[in-house]
C-alpha positions as CSV (number, residue, x, y, z in Angstrom):
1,X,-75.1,-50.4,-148.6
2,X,-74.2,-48.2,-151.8
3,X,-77.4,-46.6,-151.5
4,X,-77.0,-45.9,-147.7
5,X,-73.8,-44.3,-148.7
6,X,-75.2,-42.0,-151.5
7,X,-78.4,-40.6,-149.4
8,X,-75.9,-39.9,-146.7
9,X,-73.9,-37.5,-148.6
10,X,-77.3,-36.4,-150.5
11,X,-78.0,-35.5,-146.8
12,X,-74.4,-33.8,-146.4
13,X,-75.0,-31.3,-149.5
14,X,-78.9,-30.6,-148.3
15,X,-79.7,-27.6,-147.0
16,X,-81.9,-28.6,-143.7
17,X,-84.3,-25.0,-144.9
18,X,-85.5,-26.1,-148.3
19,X,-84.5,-29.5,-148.0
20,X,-83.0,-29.2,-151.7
21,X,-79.6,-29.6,-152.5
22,X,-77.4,-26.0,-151.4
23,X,-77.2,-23.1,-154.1
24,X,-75.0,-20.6,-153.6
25,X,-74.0,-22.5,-150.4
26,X,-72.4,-20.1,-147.8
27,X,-71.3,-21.3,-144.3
28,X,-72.4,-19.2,-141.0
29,X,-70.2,-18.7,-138.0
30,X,-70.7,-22.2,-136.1
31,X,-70.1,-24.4,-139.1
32,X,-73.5,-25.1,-140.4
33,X,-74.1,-24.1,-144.5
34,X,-77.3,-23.0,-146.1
35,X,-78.0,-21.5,-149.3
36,X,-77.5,-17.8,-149.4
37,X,-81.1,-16.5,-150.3
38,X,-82.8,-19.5,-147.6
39,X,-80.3,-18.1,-144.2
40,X,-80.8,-14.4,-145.5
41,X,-84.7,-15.1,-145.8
42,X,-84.3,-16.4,-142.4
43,X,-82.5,-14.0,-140.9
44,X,-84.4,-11.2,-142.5
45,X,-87.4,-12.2,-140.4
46,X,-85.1,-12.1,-137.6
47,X,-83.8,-8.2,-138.5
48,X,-86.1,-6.6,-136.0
49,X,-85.0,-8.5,-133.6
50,X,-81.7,-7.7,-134.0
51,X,-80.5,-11.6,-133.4
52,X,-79.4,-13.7,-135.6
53,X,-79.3,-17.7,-134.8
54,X,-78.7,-20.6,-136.7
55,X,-81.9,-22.4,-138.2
56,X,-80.4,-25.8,-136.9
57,X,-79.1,-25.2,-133.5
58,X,-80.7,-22.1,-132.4
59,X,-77.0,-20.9,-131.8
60,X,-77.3,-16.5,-132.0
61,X,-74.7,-14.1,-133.3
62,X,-74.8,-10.6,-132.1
63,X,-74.6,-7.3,-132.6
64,X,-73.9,-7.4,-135.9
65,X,-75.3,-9.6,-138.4
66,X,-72.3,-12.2,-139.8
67,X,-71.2,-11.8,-143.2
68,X,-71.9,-14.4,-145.9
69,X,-69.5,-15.4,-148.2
70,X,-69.9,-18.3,-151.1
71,X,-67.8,-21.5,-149.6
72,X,-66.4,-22.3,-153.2
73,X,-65.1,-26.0,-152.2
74,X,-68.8,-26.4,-151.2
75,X,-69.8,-25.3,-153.9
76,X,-67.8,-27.0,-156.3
77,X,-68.4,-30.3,-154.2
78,X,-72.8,-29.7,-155.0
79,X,-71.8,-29.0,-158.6
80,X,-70.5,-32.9,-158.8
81,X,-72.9,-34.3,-157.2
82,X,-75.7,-33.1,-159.1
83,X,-74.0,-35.1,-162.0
84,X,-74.6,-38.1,-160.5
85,X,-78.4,-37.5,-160.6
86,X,-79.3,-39.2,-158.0
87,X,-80.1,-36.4,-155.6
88,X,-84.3,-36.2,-156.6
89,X,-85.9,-38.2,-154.1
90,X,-85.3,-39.2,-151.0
91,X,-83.9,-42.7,-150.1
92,X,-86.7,-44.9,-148.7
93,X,-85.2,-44.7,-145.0
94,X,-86.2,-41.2,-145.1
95,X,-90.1,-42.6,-144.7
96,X,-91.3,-43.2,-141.8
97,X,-91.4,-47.0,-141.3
98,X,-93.6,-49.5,-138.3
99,X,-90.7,-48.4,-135.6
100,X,-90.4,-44.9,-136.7
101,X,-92.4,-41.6,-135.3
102,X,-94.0,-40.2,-138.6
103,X,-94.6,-37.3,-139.5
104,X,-98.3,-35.8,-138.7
105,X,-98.4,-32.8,-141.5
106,X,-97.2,-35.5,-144.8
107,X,-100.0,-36.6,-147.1
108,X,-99.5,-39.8,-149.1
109,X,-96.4,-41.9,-147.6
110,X,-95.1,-40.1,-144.4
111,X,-91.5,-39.0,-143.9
112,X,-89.8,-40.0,-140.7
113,X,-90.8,-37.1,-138.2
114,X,-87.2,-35.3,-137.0
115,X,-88.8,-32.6,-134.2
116,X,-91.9,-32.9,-132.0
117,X,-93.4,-29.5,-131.1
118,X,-94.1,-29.0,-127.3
119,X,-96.6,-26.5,-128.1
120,X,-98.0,-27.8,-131.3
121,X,-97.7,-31.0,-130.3
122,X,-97.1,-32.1,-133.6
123,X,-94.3,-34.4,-135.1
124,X,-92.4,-32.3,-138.0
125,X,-90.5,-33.9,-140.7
126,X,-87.5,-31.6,-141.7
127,X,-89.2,-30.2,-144.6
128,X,-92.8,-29.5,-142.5
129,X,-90.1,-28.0,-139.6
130,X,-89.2,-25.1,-141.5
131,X,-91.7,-22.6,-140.8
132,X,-90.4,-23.3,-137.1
133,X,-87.0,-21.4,-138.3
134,X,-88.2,-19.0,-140.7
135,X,-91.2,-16.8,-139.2
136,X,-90.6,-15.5,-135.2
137,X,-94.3,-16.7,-134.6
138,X,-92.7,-19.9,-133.6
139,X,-89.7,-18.4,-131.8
140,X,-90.8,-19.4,-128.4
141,X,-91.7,-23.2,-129.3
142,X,-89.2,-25.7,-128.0
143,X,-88.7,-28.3,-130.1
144,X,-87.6,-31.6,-128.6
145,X,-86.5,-35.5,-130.1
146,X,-89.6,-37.2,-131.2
147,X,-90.5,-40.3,-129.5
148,X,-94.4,-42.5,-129.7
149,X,-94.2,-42.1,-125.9
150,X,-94.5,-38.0,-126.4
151,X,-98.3,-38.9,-127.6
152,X,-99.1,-40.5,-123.9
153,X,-98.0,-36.9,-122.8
154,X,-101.2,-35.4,-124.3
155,X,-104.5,-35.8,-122.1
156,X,-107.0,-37.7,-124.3
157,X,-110.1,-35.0,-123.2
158,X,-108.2,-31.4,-124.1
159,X,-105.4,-32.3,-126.3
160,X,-103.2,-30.5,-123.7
161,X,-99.3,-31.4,-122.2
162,X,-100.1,-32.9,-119.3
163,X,-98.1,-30.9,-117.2
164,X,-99.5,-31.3,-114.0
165,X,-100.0,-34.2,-111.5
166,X,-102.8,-35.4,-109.9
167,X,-102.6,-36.5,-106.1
168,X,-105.8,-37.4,-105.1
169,X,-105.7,-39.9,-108.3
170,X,-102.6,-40.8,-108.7
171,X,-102.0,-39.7,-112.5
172,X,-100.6,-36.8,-114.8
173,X,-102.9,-34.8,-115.9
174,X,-103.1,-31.3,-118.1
175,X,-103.2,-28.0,-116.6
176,X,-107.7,-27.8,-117.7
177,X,-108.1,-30.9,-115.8
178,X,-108.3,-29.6,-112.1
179,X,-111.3,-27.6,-114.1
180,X,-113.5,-30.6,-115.2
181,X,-112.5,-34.3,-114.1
182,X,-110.4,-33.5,-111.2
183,X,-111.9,-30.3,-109.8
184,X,-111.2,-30.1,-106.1
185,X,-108.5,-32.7,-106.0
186,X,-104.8,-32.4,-104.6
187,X,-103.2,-30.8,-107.9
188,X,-99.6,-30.0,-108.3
189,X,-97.3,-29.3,-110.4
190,X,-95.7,-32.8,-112.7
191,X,-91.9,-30.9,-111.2
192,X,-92.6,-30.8,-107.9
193,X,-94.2,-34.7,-108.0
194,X,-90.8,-35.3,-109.8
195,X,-89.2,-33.8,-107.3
196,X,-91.0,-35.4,-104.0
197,X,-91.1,-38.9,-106.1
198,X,-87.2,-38.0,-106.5
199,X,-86.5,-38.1,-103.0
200,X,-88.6,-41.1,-102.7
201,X,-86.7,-42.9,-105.1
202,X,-83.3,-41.9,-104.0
203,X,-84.3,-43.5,-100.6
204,X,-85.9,-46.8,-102.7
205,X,-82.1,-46.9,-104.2
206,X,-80.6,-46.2,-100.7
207,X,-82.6,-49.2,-99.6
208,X,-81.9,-51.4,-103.0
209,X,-78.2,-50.7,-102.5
210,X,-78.1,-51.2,-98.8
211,X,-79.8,-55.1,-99.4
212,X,-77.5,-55.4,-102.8
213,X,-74.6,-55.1,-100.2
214,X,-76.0,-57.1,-97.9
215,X,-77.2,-59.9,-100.4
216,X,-73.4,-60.2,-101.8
217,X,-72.3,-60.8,-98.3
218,X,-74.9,-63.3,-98.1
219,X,-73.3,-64.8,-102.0
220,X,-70.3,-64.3,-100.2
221,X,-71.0,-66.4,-97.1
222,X,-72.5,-68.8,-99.5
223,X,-69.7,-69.3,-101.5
224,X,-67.6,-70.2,-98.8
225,X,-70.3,-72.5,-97.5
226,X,-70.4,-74.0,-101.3
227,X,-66.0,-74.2,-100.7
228,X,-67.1,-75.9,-97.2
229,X,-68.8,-78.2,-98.8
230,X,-67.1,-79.6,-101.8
231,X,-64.1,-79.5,-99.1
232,X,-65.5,-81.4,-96.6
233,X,-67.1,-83.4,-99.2
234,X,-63.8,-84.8,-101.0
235,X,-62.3,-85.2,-97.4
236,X,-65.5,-87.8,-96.7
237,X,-64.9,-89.3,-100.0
238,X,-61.2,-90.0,-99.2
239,X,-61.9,-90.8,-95.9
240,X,-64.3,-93.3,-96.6
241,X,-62.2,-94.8,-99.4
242,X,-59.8,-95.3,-97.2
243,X,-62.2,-96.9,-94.3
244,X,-63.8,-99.0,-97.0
245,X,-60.1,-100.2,-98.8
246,X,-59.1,-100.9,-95.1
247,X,-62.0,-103.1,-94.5
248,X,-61.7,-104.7,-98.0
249,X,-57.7,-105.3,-96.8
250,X,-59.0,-106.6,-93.9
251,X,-61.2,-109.5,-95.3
252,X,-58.5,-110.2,-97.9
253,X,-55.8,-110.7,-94.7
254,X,-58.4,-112.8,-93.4
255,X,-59.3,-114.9,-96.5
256,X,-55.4,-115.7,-96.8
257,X,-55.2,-116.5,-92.9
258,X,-58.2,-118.9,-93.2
259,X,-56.3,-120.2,-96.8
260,X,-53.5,-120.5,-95.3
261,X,-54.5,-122.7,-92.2
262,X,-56.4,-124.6,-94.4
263,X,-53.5,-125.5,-96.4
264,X,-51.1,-125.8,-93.3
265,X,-54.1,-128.4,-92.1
266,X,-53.6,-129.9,-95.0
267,X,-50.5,-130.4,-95.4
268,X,-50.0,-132.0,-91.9
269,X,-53.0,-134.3,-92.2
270,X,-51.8,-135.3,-95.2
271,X,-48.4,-135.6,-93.8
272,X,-50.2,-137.9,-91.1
273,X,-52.1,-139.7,-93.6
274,X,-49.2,-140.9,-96.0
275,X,-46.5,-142.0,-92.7
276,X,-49.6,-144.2,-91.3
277,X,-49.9,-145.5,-95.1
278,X,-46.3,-145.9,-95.4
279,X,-46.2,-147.9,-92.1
280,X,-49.1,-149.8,-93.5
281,X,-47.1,-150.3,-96.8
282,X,-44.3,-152.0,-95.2
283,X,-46.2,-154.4,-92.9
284,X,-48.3,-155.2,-96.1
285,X,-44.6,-155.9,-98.0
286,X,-43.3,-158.0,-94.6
287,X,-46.6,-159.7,-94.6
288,X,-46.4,-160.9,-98.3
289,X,-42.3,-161.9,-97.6
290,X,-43.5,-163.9,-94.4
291,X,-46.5,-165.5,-96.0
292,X,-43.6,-167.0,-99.1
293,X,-41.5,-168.3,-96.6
294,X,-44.6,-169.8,-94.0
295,X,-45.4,-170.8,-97.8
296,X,-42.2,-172.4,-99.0
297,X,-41.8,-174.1,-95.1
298,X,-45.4,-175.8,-96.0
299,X,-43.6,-177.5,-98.5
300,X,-41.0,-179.2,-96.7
301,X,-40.4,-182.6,-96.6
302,X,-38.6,-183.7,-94.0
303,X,-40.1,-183.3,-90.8
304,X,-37.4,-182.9,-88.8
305,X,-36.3,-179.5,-90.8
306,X,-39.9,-178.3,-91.0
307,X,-40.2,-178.4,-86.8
308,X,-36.5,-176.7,-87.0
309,X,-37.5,-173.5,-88.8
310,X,-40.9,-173.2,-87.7
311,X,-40.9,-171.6,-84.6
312,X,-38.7,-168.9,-86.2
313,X,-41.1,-168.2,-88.8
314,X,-44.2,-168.5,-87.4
315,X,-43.6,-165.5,-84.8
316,X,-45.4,-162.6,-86.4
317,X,-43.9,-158.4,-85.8
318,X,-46.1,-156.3,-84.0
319,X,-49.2,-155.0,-86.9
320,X,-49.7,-151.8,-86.7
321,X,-52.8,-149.8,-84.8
322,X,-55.4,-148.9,-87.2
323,X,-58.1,-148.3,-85.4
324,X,-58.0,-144.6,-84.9
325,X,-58.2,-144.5,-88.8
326,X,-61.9,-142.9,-89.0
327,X,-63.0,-142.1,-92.7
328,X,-65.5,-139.0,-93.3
329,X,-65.8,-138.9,-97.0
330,X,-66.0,-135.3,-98.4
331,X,-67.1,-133.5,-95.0
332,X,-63.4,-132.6,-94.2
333,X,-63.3,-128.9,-94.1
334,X,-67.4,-128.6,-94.7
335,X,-67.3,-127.0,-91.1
336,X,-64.8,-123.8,-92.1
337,X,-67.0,-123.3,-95.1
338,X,-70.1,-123.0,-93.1
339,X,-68.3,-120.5,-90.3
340,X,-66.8,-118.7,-93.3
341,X,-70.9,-118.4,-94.6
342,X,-72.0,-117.7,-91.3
343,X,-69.4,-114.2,-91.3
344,X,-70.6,-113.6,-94.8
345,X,-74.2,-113.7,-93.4
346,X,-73.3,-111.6,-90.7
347,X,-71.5,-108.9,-92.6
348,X,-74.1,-108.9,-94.7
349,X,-76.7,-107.9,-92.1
350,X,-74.3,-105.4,-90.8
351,X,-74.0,-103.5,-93.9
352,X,-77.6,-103.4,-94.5
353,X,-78.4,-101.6,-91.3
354,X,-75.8,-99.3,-91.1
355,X,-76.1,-98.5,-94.9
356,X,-79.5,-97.2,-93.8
357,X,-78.5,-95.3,-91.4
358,X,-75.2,-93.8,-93.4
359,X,-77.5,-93.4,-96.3
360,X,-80.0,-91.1,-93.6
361,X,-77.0,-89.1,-92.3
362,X,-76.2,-88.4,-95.7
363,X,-79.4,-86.7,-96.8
364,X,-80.1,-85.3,-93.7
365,X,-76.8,-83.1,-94.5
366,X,-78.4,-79.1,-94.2
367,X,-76.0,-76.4,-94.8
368,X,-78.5,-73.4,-93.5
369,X,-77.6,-71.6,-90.9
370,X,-81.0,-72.4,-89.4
371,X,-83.9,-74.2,-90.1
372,X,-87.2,-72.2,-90.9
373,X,-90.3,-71.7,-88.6
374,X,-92.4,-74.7,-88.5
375,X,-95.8,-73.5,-90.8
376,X,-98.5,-72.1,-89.7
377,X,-101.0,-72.0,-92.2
378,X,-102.5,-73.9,-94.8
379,X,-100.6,-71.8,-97.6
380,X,-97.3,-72.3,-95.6
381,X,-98.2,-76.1,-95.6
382,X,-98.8,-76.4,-99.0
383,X,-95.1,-75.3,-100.0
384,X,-94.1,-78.5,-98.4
385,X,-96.5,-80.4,-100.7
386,X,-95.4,-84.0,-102.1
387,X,-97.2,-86.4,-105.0
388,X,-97.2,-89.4,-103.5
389,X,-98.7,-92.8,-105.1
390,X,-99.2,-96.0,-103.9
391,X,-96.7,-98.7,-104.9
392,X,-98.7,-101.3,-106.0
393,X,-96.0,-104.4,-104.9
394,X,-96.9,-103.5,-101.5
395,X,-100.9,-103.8,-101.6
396,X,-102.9,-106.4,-100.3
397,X,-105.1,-108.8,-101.8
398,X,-108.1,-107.1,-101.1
399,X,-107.2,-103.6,-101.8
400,X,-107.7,-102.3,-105.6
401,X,-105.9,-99.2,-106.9
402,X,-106.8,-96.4,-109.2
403,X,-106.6,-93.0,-110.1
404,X,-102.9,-93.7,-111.3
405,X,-102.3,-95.5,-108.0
406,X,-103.3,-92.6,-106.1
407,X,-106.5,-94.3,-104.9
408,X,-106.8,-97.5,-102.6
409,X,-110.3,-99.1,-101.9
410,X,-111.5,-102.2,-100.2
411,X,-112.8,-104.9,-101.7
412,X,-114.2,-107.9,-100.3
413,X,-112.6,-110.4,-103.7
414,X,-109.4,-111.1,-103.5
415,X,-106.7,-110.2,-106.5
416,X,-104.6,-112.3,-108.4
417,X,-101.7,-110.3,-107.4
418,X,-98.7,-112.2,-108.1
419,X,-96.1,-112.6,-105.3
420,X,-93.7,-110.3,-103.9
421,X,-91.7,-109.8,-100.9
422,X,-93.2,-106.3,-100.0
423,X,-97.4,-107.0,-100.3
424,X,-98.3,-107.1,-97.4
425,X,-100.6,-110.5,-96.3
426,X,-101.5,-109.6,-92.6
427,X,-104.0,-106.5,-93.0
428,X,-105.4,-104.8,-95.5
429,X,-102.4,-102.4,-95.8
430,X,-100.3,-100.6,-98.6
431,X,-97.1,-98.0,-98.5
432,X,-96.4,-95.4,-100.8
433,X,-93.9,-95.4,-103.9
434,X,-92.0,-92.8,-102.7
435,X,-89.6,-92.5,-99.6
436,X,-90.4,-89.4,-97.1
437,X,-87.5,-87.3,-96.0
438,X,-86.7,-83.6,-95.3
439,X,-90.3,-82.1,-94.9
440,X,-93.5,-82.8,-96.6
441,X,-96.7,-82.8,-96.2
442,X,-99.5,-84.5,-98.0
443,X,-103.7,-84.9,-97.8
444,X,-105.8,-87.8,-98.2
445,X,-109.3,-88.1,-98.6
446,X,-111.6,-91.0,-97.1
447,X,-114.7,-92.6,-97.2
448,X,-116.5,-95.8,-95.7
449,X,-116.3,-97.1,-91.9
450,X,-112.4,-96.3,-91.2
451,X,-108.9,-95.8,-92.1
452,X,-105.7,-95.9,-90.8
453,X,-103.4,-93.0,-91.8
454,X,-99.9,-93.8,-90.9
455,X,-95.5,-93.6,-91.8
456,X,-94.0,-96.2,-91.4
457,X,-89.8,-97.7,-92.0
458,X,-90.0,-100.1,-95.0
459,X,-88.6,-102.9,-92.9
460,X,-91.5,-103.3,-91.4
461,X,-93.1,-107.0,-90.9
462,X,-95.4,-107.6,-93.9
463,X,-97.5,-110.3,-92.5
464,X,-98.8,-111.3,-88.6
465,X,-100.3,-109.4,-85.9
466,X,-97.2,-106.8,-85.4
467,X,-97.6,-105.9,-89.6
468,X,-100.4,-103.3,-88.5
469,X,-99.8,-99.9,-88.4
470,X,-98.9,-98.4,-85.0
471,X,-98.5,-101.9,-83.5
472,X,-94.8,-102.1,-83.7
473,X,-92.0,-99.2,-82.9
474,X,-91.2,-99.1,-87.0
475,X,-94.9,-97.0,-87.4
476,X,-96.8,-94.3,-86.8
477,X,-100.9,-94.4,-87.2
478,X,-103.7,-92.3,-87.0
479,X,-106.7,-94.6,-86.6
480,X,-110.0,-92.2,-88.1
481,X,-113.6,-93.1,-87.4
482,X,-116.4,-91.5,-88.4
483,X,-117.1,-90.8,-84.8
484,X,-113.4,-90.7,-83.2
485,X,-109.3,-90.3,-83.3
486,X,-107.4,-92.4,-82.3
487,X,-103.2,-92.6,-82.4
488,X,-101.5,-95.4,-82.4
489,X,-97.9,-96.4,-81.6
490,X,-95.8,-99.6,-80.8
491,X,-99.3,-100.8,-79.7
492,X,-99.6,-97.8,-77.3
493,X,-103.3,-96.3,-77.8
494,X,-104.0,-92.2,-77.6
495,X,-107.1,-90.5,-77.4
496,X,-107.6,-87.9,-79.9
497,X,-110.2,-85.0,-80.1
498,X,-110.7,-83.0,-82.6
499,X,-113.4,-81.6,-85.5
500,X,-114.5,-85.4,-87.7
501,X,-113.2,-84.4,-91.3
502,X,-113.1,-87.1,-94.2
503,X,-109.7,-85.2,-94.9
504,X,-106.4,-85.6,-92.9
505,X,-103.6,-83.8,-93.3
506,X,-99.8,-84.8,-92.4
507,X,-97.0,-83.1,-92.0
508,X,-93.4,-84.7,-91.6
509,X,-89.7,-82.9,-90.8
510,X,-87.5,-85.8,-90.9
511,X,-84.9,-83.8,-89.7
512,X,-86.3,-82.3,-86.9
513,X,-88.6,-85.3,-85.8
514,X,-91.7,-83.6,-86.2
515,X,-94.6,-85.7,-87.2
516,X,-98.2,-84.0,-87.0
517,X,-102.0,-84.9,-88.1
518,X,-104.4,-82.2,-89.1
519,X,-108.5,-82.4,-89.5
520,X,-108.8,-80.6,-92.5
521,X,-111.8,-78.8,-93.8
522,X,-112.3,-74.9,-94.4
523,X,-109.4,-74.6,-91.3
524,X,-106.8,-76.8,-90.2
525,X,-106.8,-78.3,-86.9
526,X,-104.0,-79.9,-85.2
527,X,-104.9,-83.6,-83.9
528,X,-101.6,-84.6,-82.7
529,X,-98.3,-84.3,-83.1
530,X,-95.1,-86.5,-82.3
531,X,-91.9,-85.5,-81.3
532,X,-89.0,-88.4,-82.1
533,X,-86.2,-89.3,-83.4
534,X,-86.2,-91.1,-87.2
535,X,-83.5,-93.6,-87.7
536,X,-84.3,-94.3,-91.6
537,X,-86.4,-92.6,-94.4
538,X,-90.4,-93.0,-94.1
539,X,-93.3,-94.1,-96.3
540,X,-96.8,-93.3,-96.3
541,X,-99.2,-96.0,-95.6
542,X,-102.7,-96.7,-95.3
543,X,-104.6,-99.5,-94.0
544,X,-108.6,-99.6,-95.1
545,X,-111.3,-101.1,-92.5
546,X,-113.7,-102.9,-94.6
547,X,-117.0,-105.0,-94.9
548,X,-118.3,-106.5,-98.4
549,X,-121.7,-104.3,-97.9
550,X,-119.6,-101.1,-97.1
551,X,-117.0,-99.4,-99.7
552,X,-114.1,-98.1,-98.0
553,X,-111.4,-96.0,-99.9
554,X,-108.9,-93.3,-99.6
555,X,-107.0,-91.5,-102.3
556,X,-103.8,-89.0,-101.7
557,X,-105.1,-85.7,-102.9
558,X,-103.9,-83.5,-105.6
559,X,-102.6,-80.3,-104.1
560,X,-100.8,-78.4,-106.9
């Protein structure tokens, strides 16, 4: 930084002629200061011209040429800067360096270049720059900033400006060009191209500015639609919260009505229970009073008192009814816990389907205004593109996967697959990993006597008959052949023509309902296409026709 600071006022007591500290410094009418014998060299070159400018800024003074006079502050200033001796070389941000525009007349290590000549077309340091000011034979050349994109101004073939522009080939060219390379084309001036190109480009910003304006209505719409969203969003939340803390309220009211009637049961059977055993109690006590006395009366020995009291106690109360007294041990209230399971159960299965369907309407939420055209074309198809891969806890026993579970094949041994709810046992079927919604499309590639391309909702059976695809109203099934098409749905059988290709494509909007098959091979051909309603998210599914001579497989393709 100190040295910054001393080249800088090195550079302040220069004089930009001899690039050499001022002597005799004198100051000229628009501010600048030279040393006297440099500006009168200079402007004695300029005498029969009868202008006088400045060397730096071209500024002129006429009629009369200004008197000099020594600026002794100046002067004196030079004189104590010399002392500090540091004013022989330049600082080493006066050379050129990799970012800087050197100079093209310095030998040795370049200076940095401070002019470019627009008729020389050369890059002056300010020492090299000087003839410019001092001899008239370079009074007409215009100096300008230098800059490394002035050098792709020169043609490479005459070392000329290229001041002109070629129409005919669409580049700049110089003014001997229309001579040689480009004889005969549309030439014209580079300031009239400017100037049509000008009008051109005013209407390109007319254009940019008009969508700009548009576009931030558009951000503007969208923002609200964002507001909409997180609005109608919380209100959901809350709503639902609500709904759900209702529903749990309502299934704690119930729990304490059924606990409470079971205790009120209770209580009044065991209210029943203890009076009958109380009753019981005090026959039992009578009975053991009576059976004393009948006891002691056994005892007597005179007759005659015996066949006195007798008849009085020998007469036995009425005992009391216990024969509606019927025991179940531990099955008391066995029947309320099994009606309580059976509304679990219920509630259970209620919850599951709708959850579906709430999770569906969820995801199928689309804030666009509207939905885009259905595609056309394979490009088009491919921005819908999906990797999809087999899940391997749905495949059958004689089905094999590869290729990172993108491959199925048919094989006539049956794998050790351990067990799981989801393999399927009835045909020779598999789904996909991933759940379909929204749109996508996919390929797959087959080989061998048949397959069945086909969606399907998870829930679907996983063993019998009604398992296969299309034979049930939870699938959707392409059956291909090597000689014929055939669609299949809840059993239902279509014809289908169309161009035999060991590639199919498919093509799903959830949303919309659209389900289509395609023959693919250099064009796409539409084989048939559904138009429904999906209740709950799909899967991709294959079943693979198969013989132990005859290898069938099919493999979802890679598209991106």
């Amino acid at each position: 930084m100190a040295q910054k600071g001393v080249q800088l006022d090195r550079e302040t007591f220069s004089c930009s002629i001899c690039l050499d500290l001022l002597k005799d410094p004198v100051t000229i009418p628009c501010g600048h200061s030279y040393c006297m014998n440099c500006i009168k060299s200079f402007w004695d070159v300029e005498e029969n011209k009868k202008t006088y400018s400045c060397p730096q800024w071209r500024q002129t003074f006429t009629p009369d040429r200004p008197v000099l006079e020594k600026n002794s502050m100046l002067s004196v200033l030079v004189e104590k800067f010399k002392k500090t001796g540091l004013q022989a070389a330049p600082a080493d941000h006066c050379y050129a360096g990799p970012e800087d525009v050197a100079c093209d007349v310095c030998t040795g290590r370049k200076m940095k270049a401070v002019k470019f000549c627009l008729v020389c077309l050369v890059s002056y340091c300010e020492k090299h720059l000087q003839p410019h000011f001092k001899s008239p034979a370079f009074g007409k050349h215009k100096l300008v900033e230098p800059s490394k994109k002035l050098q792709e101004n020169i043609c490479s073939q005459h070392d000329q400006m290229m001041k002109m522009f070629c129409r005919t080939d669409q580049q700049s060219i110089c003014y001997l060009c229309p001579v040689d390379e480009h004889k005969g084309h549309d030439t014209v001036s580079a300031a009239a191209e400017r100037t049509e190109r000008q009008r051109e480009l005013e209407v390109s910003r007319q254009n940019i500015q008009q969508r700009i304006q548009d576009r931030e209505k558009d951000v503007k719409l969208l923002q609200q639609e964002v507001e909409a969203i997180n609005q109608s969003a919380d209100q959901t939340v809350e709503h639902s919260e609500k709904i759900f803390t209702e529903l749990i309220h309502l299934i704690q009211k119930r729990s304490s009505d059924v606990k409470q009637q079971i205790r009120s049961q209770q209580e009044t059977e065991v209210s029943r229970v203890k009076e009958l055993q109380e009753k019981l109690e005090q026959e039992i006590t009578e009975l053991k009073r009576k059976d004393a006395e009948l006891k002691q009366l056994s005892h007597t020995e005179d007759h005659i008192q015996f066949l006195h009291n007798y008849p009085s106690l020998s007469a036995l109360s009425e005992s009391t009814d216990s024969s509606s007294i019927n025991i179940r041990p531990l099955s008391y209230f066995e029947d309320v816990t099994a009606a309580v399971s059976e509304v679990r159960d219920k509630l259970q299965d209620i919850l599951r389907e709708e959850w579906t369907n709430i999770s569906l309407t969820v995801t199928e939420v689309d804030v666009l205004l509207s939905d885009p055209p259905e595609p056309k074309t394979r490009a088009e198809f491919l921005k819908y593109s999906r990797e999809i891969t087999f899940d391997p806890n749905t495949v059958h026993k004689n089905l094999v996967l590869s290729e990172g579970h993108r491959k199925s094949t048919f094989i006539f041994q049956d794998q050790p697959y351990s067990h799981h709810p989801d393999r399927f046992t009835g045909y020779e079927q598999v789904l996909s990993r991933e759940s379909l919604t929204g749109r996508c499309y996919w390929e797959m590639e087959w080989n061998g006597i048949g397959v069945d391309v086909a969606v399907t909702y998870k829930n679907i059976n996983r063993e019998g008959n009604e398992c296969r695809f299309g034979r049930n109203y939870k699938s959707w099934a392409l059956d291909c052949l090597k000689t014929s098409y055939t669609f299949w749905y809840n059993n239902i059988q279509t014809r289908v023509s169309g161009p035999r290709s060991s590639r199919v494509g498919v093509y799903l909007d959830h949303r919309a309902g659209i389900l289509s098959f395609y023959s693919v091979s250099e064009t796409m051909t539409l084989l048939h296409r559904v138009q429904t309603t999906f209740t709950q998210p799909l899967y991709a599914g294959v079943y693979l026709s198969g013989w132990f001579v005859f290898e069938t497989s099919v493999e979802f393709c890679k598209l991106k």
